[in-house]
GURO-440633 format. One line per field, with one value per residue (C-alpha): residue in three letters; chain; z, x, y. Coordinates in Angstrom, 3 decimals, padded with zeros to 6 digits. Layout:
<rs>
res: [ALA,...]
chain: [A,...]
pz: [Z,...]
px: [X,...]
py: [Y,...]
</rs>
This chain:
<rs>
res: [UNK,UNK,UNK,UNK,UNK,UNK,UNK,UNK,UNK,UNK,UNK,UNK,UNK,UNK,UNK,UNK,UNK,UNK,UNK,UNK,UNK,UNK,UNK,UNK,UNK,UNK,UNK,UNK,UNK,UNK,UNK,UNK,UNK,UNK,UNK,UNK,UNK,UNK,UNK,UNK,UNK,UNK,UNK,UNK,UNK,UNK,UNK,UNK,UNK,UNK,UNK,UNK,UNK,UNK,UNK,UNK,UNK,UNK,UNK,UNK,UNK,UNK,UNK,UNK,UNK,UNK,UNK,UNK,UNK,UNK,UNK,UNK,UNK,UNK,UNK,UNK,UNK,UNK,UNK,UNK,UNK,UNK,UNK,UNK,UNK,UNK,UNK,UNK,UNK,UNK,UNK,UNK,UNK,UNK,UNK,UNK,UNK,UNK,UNK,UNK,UNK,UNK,UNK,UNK,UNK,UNK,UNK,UNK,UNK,UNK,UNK,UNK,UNK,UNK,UNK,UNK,UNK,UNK,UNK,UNK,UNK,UNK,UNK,UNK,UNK,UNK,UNK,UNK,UNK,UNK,UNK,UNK,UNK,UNK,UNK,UNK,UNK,UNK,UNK,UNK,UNK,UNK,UNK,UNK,UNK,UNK,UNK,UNK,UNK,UNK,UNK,UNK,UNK,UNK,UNK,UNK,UNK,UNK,UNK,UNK,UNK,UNK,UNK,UNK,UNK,UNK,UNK,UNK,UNK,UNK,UNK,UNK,UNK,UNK,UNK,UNK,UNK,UNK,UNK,UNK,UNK,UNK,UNK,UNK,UNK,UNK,UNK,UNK,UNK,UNK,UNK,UNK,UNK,UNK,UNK,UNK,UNK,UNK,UNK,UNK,UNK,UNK,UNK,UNK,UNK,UNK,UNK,UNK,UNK,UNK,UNK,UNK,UNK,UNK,UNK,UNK,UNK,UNK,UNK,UNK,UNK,UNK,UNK,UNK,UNK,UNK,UNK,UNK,UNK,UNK,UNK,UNK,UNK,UNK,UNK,UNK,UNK,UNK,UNK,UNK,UNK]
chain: [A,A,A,A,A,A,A,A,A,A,A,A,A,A,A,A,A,A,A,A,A,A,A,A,A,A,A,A,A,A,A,A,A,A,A,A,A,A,A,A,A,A,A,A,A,A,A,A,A,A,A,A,A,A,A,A,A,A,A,A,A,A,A,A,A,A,A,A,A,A,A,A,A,A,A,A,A,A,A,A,A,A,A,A,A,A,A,A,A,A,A,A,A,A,A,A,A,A,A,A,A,A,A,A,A,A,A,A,A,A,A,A,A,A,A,A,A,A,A,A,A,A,A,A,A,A,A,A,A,A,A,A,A,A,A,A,A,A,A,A,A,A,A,A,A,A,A,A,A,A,A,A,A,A,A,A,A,A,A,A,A,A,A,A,A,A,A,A,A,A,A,A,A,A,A,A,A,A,A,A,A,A,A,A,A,A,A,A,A,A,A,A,A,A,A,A,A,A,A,A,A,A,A,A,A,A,A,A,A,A,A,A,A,A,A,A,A,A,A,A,A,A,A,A,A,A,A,A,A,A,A,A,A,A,A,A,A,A,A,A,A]
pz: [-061.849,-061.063,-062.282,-062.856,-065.046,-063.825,-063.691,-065.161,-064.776,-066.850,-065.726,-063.697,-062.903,-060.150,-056.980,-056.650,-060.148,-059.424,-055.962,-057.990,-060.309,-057.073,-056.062,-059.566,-059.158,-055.608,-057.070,-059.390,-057.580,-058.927,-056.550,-058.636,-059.635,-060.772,-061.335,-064.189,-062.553,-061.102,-060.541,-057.277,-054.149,-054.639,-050.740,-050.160,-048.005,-051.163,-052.509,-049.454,-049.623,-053.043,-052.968,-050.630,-048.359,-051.038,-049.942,-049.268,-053.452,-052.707,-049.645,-052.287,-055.519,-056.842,-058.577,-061.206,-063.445,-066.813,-068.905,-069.934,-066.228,-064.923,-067.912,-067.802,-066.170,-067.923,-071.119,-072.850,-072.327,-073.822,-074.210,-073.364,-076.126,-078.234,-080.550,-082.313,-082.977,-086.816,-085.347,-086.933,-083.369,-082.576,-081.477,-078.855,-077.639,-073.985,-073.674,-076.060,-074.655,-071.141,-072.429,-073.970,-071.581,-068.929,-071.331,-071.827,-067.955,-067.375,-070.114,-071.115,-068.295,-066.991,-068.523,-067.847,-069.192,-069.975,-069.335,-069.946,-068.013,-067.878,-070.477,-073.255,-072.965,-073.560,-076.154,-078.992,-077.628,-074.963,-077.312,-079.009,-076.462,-075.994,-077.979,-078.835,-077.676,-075.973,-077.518,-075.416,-078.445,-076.892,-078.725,-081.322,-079.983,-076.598,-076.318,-073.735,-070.260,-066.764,-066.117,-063.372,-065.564,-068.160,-065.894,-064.122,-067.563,-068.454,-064.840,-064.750,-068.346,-067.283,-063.766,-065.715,-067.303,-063.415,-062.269,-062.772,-063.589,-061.647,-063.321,-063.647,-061.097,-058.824,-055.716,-053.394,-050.481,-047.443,-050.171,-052.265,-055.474,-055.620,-056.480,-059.533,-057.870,-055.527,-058.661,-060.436,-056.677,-056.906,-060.368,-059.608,-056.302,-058.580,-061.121,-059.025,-057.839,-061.452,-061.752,-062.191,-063.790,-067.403,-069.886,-067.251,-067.837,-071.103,-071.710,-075.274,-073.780,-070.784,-071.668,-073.410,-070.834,-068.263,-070.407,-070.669,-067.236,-066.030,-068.756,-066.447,-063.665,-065.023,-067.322,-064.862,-061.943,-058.793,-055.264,-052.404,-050.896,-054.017,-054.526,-050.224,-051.659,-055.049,-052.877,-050.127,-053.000,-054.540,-051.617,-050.636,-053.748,-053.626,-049.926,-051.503,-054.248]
px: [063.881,061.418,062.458,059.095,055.867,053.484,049.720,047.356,043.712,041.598,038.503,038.003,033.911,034.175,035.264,035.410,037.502,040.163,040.682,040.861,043.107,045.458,045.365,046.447,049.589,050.157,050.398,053.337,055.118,053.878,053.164,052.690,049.135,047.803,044.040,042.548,038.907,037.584,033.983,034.189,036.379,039.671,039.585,035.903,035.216,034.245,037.870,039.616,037.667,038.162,041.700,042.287,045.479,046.715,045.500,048.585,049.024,045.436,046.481,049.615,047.596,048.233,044.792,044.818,042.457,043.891,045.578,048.242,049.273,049.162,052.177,053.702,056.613,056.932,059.087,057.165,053.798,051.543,047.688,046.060,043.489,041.969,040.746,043.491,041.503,042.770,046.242,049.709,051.471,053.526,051.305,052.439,050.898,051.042,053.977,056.658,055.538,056.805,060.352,060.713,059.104,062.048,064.440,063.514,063.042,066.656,068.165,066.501,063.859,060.232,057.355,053.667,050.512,047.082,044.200,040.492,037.371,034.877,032.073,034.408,038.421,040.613,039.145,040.917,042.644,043.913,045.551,046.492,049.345,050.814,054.000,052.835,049.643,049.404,046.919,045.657,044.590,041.642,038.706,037.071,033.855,034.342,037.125,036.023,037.786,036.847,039.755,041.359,041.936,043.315,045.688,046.269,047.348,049.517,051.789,052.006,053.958,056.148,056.413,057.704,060.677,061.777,061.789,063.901,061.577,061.508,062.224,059.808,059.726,058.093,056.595,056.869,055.364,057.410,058.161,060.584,060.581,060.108,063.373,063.025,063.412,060.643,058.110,058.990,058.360,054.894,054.420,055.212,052.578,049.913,050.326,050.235,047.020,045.918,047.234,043.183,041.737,040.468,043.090,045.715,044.821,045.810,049.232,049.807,048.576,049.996,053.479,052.169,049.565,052.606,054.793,051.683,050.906,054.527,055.063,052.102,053.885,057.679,057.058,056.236,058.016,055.931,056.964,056.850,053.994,052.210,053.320,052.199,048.848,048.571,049.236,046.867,044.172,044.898,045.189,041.667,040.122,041.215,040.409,036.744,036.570]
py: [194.835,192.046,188.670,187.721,188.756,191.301,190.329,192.821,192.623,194.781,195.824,192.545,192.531,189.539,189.968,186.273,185.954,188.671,186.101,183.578,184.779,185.639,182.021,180.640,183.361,181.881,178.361,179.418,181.775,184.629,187.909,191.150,191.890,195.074,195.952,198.404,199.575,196.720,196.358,195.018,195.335,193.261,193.215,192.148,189.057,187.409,187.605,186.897,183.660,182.782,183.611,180.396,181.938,184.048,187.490,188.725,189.064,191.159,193.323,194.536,194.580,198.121,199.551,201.913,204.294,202.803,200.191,203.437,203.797,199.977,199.092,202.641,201.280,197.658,197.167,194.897,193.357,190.901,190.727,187.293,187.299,184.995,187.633,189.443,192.586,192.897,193.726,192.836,191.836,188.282,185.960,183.264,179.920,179.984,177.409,179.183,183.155,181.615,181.136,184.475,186.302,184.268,185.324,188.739,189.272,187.471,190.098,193.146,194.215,194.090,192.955,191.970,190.293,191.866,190.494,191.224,191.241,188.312,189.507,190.614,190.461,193.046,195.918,197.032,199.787,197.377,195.209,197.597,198.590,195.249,193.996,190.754,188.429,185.228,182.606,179.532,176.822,175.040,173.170,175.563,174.065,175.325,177.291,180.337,180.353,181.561,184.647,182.759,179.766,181.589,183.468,179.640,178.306,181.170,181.871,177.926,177.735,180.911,178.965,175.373,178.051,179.034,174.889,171.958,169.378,166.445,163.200,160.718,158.495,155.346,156.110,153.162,154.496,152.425,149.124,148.030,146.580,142.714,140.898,138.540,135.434,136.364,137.068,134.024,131.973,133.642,132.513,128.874,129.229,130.160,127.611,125.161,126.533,126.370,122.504,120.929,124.200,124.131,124.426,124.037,120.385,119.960,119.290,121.181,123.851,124.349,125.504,128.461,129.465,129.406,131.404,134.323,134.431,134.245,137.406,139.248,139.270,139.880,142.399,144.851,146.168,144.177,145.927,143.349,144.610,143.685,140.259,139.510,141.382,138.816,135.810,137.065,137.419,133.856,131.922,133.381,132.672,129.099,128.316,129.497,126.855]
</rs>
């Protein structure tokens, strides 16, 4: 049983999109793709290409003559559509069809998505054999995708069910965070810088200008190699004037 959703491309008419479409299923782990009479060769130069070092999901692509005998096997399958076709089926958002399809491959047993060629989707009868369809809400102005972006969008939300997402973090990149005491010495160099400059001069004023800049620098979390870069900048500036 495979523990992950099998691509189905319907009558794909690009060469260039069905390689596509294997490099967005690369990205997210994805490896099963079946094809239903494409136009073009799925092994062409012009896929190879487009597939950017995925090929290996085109060398084992399995073709077939029909929608019927690419999901004969699969126990439930979905139609990526943005036209329901009349049709009384679930309808899923991209985002909440990845967790039941994870669930439904974790308990019960295969399944795959449908989707249509370039010009005009998936027909009638297509949708027609699916369980349920999978929407993509995008701006009713503008809402038409290229086929490898839709099958992008789709494997990555069934790809963020199969990950533990990282935490959100600070890359320091060879620094450390400034220490406090280090910040507030920085703030102290530059107001002394700012001892003769306009408002700096005027005593009711100062107190609260000090208090805003020092709440520039201390609100935020500085590294060190920032605070040698503000001084750097500063000391510069003033060696200018």
């Amino acid at each position: 049983m495979s523990q992950q959703p099998v691509i189905i491309l319907v009558g794909p008419q690009m060469a260039e999109n069905v390689g596509m479409s294997a490099r967005a299923m690369m990205n997210c782990g994805l490896y099963e793709l079946r094809l239903v009479n494409p136009r073009e060769d799925h092994l062409s130069a012009k896929a190879i290409s487009a597939s950017s070092n995925a090929e290996e999901i085109l060398y084992n692509a399995k073709v077939y003559a029909s929608t019927e005998e690419a999901i004969a096997d699969l126990n439930y399958v979905y139609a990526a559509t943005a036209r329901h076709r009349d049709q009384i089926k679930p309808v899923y958002n991209a985002d909440t069809a990845a967790v039941e399809m994870s669930k439904f491959i974790t308990g019960h047993g295969s399944c795959g998505i449908l989707f249509g060629c370039e010009r005009t989707g998936l027909s009638n009868v297509d949708v027609s054999l699916a369980n349920a369809i999978i929407n993509i809400p995008l701006n009713p102005k503008h809402s038409s995708l290229n086929l490898s972006q839709a099958v992008l969008i789709i494997c990555y939300e069934f790809y963020k069910t199969q990950i533990e997402k990282p935490e959100v973090h600070l890359e320091m990149n060879g620094t450390s965070l400034a220490s406090k005491d280090k910040v507030i010495k920085f703030v102290q160099h530059f107001e002394k810088l700012l001892e003769n400059c306009g408002n700096y001069k005027e005593g009711d004023k100062r107190e609260k200008m000090f208090i805003n800049l020092q709440n520039i620098f201390t609100r935020t979390q500085l590294t060190e190699q920032e605070i040698n870069s503000l001084y750097g900048a500063i000391n510069y500036i003033s060696r200018q004037n």
